[in-house]
C-alpha positions in Angstrom: 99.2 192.0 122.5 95.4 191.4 121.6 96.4 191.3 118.0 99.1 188.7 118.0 97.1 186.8 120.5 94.3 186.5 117.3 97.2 186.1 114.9 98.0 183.2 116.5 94.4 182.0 116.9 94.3 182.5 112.9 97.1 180.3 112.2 96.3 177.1 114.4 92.9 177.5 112.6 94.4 177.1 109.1 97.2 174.7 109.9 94.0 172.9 111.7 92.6 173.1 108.2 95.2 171.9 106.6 95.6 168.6 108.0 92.0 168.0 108.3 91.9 167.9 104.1 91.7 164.6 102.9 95.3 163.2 101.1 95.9 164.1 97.7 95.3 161.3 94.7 98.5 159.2 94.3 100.4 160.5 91.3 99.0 158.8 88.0 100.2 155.2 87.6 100.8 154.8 90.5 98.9 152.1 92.8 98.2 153.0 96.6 100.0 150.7 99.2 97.7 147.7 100.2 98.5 145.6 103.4 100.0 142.8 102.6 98.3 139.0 101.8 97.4 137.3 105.0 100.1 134.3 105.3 98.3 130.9 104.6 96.9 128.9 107.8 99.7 126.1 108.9 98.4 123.0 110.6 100.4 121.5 112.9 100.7 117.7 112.9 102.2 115.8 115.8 102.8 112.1 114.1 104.0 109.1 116.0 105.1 106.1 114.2 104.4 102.2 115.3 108.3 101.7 116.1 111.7 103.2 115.7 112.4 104.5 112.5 113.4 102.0 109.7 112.9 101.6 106.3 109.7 101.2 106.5 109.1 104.4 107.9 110.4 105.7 104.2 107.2 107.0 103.0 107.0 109.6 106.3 110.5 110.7 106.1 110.1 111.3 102.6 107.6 113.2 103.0 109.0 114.9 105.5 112.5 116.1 104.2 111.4 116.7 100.6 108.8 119.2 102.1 105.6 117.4 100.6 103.7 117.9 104.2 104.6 121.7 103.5 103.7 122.2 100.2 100.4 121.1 101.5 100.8 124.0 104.1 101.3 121.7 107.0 104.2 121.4 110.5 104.6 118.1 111.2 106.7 116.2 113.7 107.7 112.6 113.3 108.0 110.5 116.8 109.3 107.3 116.8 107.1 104.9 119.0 107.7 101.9 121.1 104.5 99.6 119.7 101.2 100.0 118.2 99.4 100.0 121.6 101.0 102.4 122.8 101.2 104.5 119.7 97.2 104.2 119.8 96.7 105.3 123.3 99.1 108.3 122.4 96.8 109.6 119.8 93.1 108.8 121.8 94.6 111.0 124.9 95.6 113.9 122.4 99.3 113.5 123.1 99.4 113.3 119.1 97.2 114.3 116.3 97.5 111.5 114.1 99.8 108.3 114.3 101.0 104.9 112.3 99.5 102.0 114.3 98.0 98.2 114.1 94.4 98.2 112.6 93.5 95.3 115.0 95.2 97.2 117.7 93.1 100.1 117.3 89.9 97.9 116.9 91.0 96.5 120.0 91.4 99.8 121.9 87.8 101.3 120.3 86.1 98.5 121.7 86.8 99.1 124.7 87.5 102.4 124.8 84.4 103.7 122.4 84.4 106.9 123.8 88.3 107.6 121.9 87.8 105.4 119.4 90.1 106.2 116.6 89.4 106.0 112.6 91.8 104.9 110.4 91.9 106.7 106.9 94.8 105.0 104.5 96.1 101.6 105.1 100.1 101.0 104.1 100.2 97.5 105.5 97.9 95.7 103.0 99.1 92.5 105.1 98.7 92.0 108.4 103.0 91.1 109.6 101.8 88.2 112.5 104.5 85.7 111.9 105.1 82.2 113.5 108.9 81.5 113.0 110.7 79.0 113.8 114.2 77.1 112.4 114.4 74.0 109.6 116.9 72.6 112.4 113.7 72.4 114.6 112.4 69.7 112.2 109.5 72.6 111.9 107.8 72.5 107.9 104.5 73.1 108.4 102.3 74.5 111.0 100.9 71.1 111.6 104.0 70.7 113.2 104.0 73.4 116.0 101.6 70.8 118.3 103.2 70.0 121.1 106.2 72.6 120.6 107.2 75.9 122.8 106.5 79.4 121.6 107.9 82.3 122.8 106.3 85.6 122.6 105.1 88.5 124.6 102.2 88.2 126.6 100.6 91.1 124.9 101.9 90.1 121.4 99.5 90.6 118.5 100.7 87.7 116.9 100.2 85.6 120.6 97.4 86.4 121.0 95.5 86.3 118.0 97.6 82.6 117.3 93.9 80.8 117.5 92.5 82.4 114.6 95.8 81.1 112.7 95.6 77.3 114.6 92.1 77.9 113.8 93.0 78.4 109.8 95.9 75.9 109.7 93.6 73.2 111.8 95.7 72.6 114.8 94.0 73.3 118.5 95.2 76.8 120.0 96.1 74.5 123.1 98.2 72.4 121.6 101.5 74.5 122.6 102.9 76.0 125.4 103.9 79.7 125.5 106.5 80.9 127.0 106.3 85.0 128.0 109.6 87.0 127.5 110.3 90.5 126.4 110.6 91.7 122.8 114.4 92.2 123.0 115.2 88.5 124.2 112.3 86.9 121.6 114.7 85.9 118.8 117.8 85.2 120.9 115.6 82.9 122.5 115.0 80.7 119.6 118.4 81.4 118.2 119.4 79.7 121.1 117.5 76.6 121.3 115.2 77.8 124.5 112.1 77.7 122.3 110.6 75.8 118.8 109.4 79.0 118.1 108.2 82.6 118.1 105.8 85.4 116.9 107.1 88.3 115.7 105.7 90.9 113.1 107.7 89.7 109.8 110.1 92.2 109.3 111.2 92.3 113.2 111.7 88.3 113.4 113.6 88.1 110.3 116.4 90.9 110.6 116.1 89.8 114.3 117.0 86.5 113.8 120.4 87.4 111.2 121.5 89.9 114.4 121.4 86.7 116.3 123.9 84.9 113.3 120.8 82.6 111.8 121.6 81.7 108.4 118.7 82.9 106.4 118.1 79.6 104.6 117.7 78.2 108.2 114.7 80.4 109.4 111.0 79.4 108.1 108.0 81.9 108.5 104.4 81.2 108.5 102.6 84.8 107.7 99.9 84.7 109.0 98.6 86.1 105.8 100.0 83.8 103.7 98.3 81.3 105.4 94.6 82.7 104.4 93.9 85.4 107.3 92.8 88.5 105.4 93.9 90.6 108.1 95.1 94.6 107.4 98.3 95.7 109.2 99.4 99.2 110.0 97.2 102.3 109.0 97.5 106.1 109.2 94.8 107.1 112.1 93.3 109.9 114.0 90.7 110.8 116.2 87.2 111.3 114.3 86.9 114.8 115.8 90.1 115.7 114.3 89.3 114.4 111.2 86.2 116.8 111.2 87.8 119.6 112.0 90.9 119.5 110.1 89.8 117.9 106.8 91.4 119.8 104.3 94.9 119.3 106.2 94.3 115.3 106.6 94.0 115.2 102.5 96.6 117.4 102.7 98.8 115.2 104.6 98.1 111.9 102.9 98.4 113.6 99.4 102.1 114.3 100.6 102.3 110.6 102.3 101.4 109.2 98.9 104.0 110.8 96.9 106.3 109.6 99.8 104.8 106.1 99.4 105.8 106.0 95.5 109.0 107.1 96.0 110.1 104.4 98.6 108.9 101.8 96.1 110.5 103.3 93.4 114.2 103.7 95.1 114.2 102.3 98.1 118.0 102.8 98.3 117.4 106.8 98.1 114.3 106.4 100.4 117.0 105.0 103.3 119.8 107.4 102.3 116.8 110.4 103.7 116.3 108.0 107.4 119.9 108.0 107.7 120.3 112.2 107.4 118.3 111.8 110.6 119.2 108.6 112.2 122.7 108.3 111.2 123.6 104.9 113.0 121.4 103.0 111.1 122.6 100.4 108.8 121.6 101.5 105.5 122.2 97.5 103.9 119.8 96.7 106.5 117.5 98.9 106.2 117.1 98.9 102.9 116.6 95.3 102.6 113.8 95.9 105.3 112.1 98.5 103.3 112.3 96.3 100.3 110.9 93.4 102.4 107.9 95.2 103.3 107.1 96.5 100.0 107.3 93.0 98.7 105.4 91.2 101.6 103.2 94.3 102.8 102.8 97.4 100.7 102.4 96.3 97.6 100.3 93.8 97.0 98.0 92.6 94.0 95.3 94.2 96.5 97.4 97.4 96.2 98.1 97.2 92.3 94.4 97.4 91.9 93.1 100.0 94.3 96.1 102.1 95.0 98.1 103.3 98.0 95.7 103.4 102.0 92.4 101.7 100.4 91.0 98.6 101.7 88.1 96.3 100.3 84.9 96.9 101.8 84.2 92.7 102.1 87.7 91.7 103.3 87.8 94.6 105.8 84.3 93.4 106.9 85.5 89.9 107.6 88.9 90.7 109.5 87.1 93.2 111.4 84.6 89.7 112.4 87.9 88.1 113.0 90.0 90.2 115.2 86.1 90.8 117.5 86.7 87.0 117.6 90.4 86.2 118.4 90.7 89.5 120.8 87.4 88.0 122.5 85.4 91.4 122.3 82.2 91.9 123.3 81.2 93.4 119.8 82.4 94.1 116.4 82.6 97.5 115.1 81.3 98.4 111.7 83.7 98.6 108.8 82.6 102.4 108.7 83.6 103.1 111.8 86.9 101.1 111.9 88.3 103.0 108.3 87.2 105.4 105.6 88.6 106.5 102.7 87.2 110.2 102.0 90.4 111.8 102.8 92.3 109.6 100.2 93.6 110.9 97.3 91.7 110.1 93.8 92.7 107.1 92.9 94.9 107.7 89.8 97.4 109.9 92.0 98.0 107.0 94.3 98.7 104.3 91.8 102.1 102.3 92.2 104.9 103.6 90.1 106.3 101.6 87.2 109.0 99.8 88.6 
């Protein structure tokens, strides 16, 4: 018994032995397993636009749906929005990342609000859309000849209520009409129908507005309020500052892949709305289109835009509309240009170039 009690201490020792040895060599050739690559950090991007999607919103969906924000190793949602305040306030509470907004809007809100103040980092909207329309039928030519007529417009309307600055520019006196408030959705119906001489309306919106509400096009004049001398900017990619620090290799990232989207809308905007419509499919793509090629024409690309490229703005001209929109908001102090935009997330300049078209 004593002896197979030490034969069986024996053989625990060696097996013991055994699997204490180190591992033999791999045979030659052949390469010992290695864990596999670490998978590449994704950012994720929560986006909210100005306004519903359109064709103007091209250059996002593009983006989007050709997998440009993921080739830059980003996850980014697209929200529609219901105005550039709002879309602003979304993005200063951290409801969003990053969002497509009003410049003036968000000079506006950082004012008053400098403790969320927002940066903008690539401006698409080259011109600012603040329209006056009106009809020919209204005996309307010039804006010399809005004194003493009816406007209708929102009460928080950018084009309302920065309307001195364009009186200001035309020479007429801000008090020399009378506003009448109404909601967005009745704005063009109401001077389709005679109950006001005319409106303001961000160009795009008042045009196609105005033909849902059967307004011959040759009827419908349009003072832009950029076409009338106001060197105001318009819509612009923005974000918190803080997220800008933290996450600056995703923001080029994402407006590396918004600037191939950008070239593409300009070079087929046909294409650009056949993408919207494989996710909004009750859009009107004839309308859309012409929208999209409206606002390249009147507000992407400009001779501005030709020059510099796709999100850059002038130092100088931002400089004075900054001045401007202090002035016509009524703030109680303008913000410096640096603080309003920068372009250090921007891609170099000769990838961001309008296509030949």
């Amino acid at each position: 018994m004593i002896k197979k009690f030490a034969l069986s201490i024996a053989a625990a020792v060696a097996v013991s032995a055994c699997t204490a040895m180190p591992a033999p060599p791999p045979p030659a050739g052949q390469q010992p397993a290695v864990a596999p690559p670490a998978k590449p950090k994704v950012t994720h991007i929560r986006f909210a636009l100005d306004w519903a999607i359109e064709g103007p919103s091209a250059p996002f969906l593009i983006a989007l749906d050709k997998g440009y924000f993921a080739e830059e190793g980003l996850s980014v949602v697209i929200d529609r929005g219901t105005g550039s305040a709002g879309t602003v306030t979304k993005i200063a509470s951290g409801a969003y990342e990053m969002g497509y907004a009003d410049i003036n809007s968000m000079i506006e809100f950082n004012v008053k609000n400098p403790d969320k103040a927002l940066q903008a980092i690539a401006i698409l909207y080259n011109n600012a859309p603040m329209t006056v329309f009106t009809l020919k039928d209204k005996g309307i030519a010039s804006p010399a000849d809005l004194v003493g007529k009816k406007l209708g417009a929102p009460a928080g309307d950018a084009g309302r209520r920065l309307f001195p600055l364009f009186a200001k520019q035309v020479g007429i006196d801000p008090g020399s009409v009378e506003w009448v408030t109404m909601e967005p959705a009745l704005r063009e119906a109401a001077l389709a129908k005679g109950e006001v001489d005319a409106i303001t309306a961000f160009y795009g919106s008042g045009w196609f507005g105005l033909l849902r509400n059967k307004v011959e096009p040759e009827n419908i004049v349009a003072f832009m309020y950029a076409e009338q001398g106001l060197p105001l900017y318009g819509n612009a990619v923005m974000a918190s500052p803080k997220f800008l620090a933290e996450n600056e290799e995703a923001v080029k990232g994402f407006l590396r892949a918004l600037a191939r989207g950008w070239q593409e809308a300009l070079a087929d905007p046909a294409a650009a709305v056949e993408i919207i419509k494989r996710r909004e499919p009750l859009i009107d793509a004839e309308v859309e289109t012409a929208r999209l090629k409206m606002a390249i024409e009147k507000h992407f690309l400009t001779e501005e835009v030709k020059k510099n490229g796709f999100g850059a703005a002038d130092p100088e001209r931002l400089a004075k509309s900054i001045a401007m929109v202090a002035e016509g908001f009524e703030l109680p102090s303008v913000p410096k240009p640096e603080e309003v935009f920068t372009d250090k997330y921007l891609p170099a300049k000769e990838s961001r170039m309008p296509p030949a078209m």
